[in-house]
C-alpha positions in Angstrom: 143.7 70.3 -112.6 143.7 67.4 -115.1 141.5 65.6 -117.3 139.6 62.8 -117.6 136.8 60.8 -119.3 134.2 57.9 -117.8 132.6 55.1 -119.6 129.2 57.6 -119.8 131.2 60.5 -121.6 132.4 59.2 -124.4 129.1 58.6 -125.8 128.1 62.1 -124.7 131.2 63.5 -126.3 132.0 65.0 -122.8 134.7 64.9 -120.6 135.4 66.1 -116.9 137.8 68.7 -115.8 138.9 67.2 -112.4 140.1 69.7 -109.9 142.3 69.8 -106.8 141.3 72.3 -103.6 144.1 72.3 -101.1 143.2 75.2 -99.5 141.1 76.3 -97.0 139.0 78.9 -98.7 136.1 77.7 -101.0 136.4 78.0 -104.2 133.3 78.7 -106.7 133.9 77.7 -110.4 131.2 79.8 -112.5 131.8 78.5 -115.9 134.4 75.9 -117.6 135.9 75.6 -121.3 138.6 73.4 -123.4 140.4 75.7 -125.8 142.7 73.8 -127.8 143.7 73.8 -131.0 143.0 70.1 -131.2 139.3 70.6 -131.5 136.5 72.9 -131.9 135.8 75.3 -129.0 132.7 75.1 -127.8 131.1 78.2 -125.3 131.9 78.0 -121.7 129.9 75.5 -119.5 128.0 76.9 -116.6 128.4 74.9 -113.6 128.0 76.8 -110.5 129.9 74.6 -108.4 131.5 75.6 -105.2 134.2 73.6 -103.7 136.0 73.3 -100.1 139.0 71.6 -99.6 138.6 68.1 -101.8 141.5 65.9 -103.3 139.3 66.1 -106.8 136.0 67.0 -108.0 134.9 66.4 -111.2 133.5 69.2 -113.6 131.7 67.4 -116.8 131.5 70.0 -120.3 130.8 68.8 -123.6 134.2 69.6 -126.2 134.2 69.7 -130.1 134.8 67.8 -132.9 138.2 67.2 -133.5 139.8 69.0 -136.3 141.5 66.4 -138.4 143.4 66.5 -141.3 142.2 64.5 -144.9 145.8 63.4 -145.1 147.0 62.4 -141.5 146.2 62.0 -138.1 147.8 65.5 -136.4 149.7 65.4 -133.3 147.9 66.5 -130.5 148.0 70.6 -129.8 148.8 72.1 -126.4 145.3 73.0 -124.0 144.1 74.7 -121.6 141.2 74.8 -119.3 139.8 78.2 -119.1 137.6 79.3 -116.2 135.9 82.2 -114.3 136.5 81.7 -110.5 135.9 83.3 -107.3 137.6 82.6 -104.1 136.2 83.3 -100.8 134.6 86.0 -100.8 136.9 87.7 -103.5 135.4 88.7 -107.2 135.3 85.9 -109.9 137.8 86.3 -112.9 138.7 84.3 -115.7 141.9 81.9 -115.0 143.6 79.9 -117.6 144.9 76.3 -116.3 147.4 74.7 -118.0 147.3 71.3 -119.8 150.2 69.0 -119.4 151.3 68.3 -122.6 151.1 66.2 -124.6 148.1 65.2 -122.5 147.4 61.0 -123.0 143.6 61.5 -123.3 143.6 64.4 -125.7 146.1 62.4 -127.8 144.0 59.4 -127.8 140.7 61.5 -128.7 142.5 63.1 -131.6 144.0 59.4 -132.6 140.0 58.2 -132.2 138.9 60.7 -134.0 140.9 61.4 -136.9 141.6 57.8 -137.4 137.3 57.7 -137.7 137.5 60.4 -139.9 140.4 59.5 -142.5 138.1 55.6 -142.7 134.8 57.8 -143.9 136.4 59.8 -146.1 136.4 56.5 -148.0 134.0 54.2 -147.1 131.0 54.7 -144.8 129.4 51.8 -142.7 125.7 51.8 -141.9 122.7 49.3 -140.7 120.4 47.6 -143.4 117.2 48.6 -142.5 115.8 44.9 -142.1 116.6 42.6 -139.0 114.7 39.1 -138.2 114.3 36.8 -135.4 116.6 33.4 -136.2 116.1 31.0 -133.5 117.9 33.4 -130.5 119.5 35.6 -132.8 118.8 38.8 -134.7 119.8 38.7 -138.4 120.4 41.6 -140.6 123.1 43.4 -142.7 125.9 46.2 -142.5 126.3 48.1 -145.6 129.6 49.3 -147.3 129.3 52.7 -149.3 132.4 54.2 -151.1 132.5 57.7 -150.9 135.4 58.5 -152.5 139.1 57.0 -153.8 139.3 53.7 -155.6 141.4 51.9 -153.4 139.8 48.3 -151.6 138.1 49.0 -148.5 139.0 46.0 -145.7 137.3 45.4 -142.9 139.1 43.5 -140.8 137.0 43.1 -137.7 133.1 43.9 -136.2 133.4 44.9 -132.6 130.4 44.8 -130.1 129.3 47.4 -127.7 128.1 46.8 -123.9 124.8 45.0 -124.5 125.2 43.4 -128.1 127.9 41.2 -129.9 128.1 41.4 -133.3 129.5 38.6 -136.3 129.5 38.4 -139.4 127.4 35.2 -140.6 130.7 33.6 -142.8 132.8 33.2 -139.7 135.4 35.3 -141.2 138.1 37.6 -139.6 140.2 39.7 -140.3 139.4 40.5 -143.1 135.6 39.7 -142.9 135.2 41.2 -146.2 136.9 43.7 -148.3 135.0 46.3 -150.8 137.0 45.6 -154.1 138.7 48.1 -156.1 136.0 50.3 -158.1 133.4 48.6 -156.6 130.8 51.4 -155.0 129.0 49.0 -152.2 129.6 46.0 -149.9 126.8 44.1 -148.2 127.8 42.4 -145.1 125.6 39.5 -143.5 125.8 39.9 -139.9 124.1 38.4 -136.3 123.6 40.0 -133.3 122.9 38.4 -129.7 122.8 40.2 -126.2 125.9 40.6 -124.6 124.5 39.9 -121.4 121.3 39.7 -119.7 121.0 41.4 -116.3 118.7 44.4 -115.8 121.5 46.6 -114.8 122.7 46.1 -118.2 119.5 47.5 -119.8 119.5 50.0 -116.9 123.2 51.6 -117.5 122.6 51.9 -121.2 125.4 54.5 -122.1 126.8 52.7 -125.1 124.8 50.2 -125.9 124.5 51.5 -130.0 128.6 52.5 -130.4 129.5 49.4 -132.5 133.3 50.0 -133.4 134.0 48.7 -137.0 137.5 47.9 -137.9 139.2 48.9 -140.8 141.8 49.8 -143.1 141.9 51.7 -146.8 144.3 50.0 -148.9 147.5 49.4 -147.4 147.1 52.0 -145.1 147.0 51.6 -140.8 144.3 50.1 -139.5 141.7 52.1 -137.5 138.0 52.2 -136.4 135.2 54.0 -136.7 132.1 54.0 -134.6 128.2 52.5 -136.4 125.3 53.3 -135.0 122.1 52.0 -136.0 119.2 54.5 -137.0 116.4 54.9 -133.9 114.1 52.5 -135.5 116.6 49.9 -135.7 117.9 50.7 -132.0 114.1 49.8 -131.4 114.1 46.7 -133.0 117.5 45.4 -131.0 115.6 46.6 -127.9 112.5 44.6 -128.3 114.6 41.4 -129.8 117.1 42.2 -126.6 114.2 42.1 -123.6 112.2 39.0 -125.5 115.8 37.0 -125.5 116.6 38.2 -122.2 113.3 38.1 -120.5 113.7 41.4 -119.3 110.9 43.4 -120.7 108.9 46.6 -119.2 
């Protein structure tokens, strides 16, 4: 057994448990859960799946928010994968599969997450609620809201997400713009164009609203923390997106 995460999960907040039969008897898996001290358990998973003998299957649950620390990103606890199982023609009962540890996509989900979460504890990054049409581009603003702390707020870079780039209208990088000391908001000017164009594009939309925001409080490490627009705004990118791209209906 190991673990393992596809483009589609992430935004999902899933991940798959794949599994290994090298036997000869079936093997039905009833129900599947992450328990980790690394984040929230969630209830078991019903799948119902029933598998012969197969190199690896893939068994997709959800998993919890990650529990983070307002001080530090934690190091990443040890897991397992807890199941109820039956083999052959034998009773199910629960088994407990070990988690090689430290396990590299755990660690990174806790780095992801906690990293997100010590950014917002200071500053919060959100969509203005007002986009136009300039020429082939879609013009509108990211706002900057303190939460807490006075330290300056940089961010350093505005990342795109499978369907949309994103820049900031000054050309700057690194920092594009930095929330001052004491100051409580930021606005950020900002232009968004289509990524690419092809109807699979618009078809395979898993993550086309993650847009990763880089920054860093202070002095402090750099991190990221993902923006997404609210529905109405995810509408508007939509209709600006198929008009630009000819790909409407």
């Amino acid at each position: 057994m190991s673990l393992n995460q596809w483009r589609s999960d992430e935004a999902a907040h899933e991940l798959e448990v794949s599994v290994r039969n090298d036997g000869d008897a079936p093997v039905r898996f009833l129900d599947v859960q992450l328990v980790t001290g690394s984040f929230a358990t969630l209830p078991p998973t019903r799948v119902d799946s029933t598998l012969g003998r197969t190199p690896r299957t893939d068994l997709r649950i959800p998993y919890g928010e990650a529990r983070c620390d307002p001080a530090t990103i934690p190091p990443v606890r040890p897991a397992v994968v807890v199941a109820n199982v039956q083999a052959g023609e034998g009773p199910a009962h629960r088994v407990e599969f070990p988690v090689r540890h430290p396990d590299p996509l755990l660690a990174g989900l806790v780095k992801a997450e906690c990293g997100a979460y010590l950014l917002r504890l200071a500053a919060d990054v959100t969509f203005g609620d007002t986009w136009t049409r300039a020429g082939r581009t879609l013009r509108g603003v990211l706002l900057v809201t303190r939460k807490q702390g006075a330290e300056p707020v940089t961010i350093d870079e505005l990342g795109g997400t499978t369907h949309y780039d994103m820049k900031p209208l000054s050309g700057r990088s690194r920092p594009v713009a930095v929330l001052e000391a004491g100051t409580p908001r930021l606005e950020i000017p900002v232009e968004v164009t289509p990524a690419r164009c092809d109807w699979h594009a618009f078809a395979e939309a898993k993550k086309a609203y993650l847009f990763p925001i880089y920054g860093r409080v202070g002095a402090g490490e750099r991190r990221y923390l993902i923006a997404t627009p609210p529905a109405p705004v995810q509408r508007t990118f939509l209709s600006y997106a198929e008009d630009v791209c000819g790909v409407g209906g």
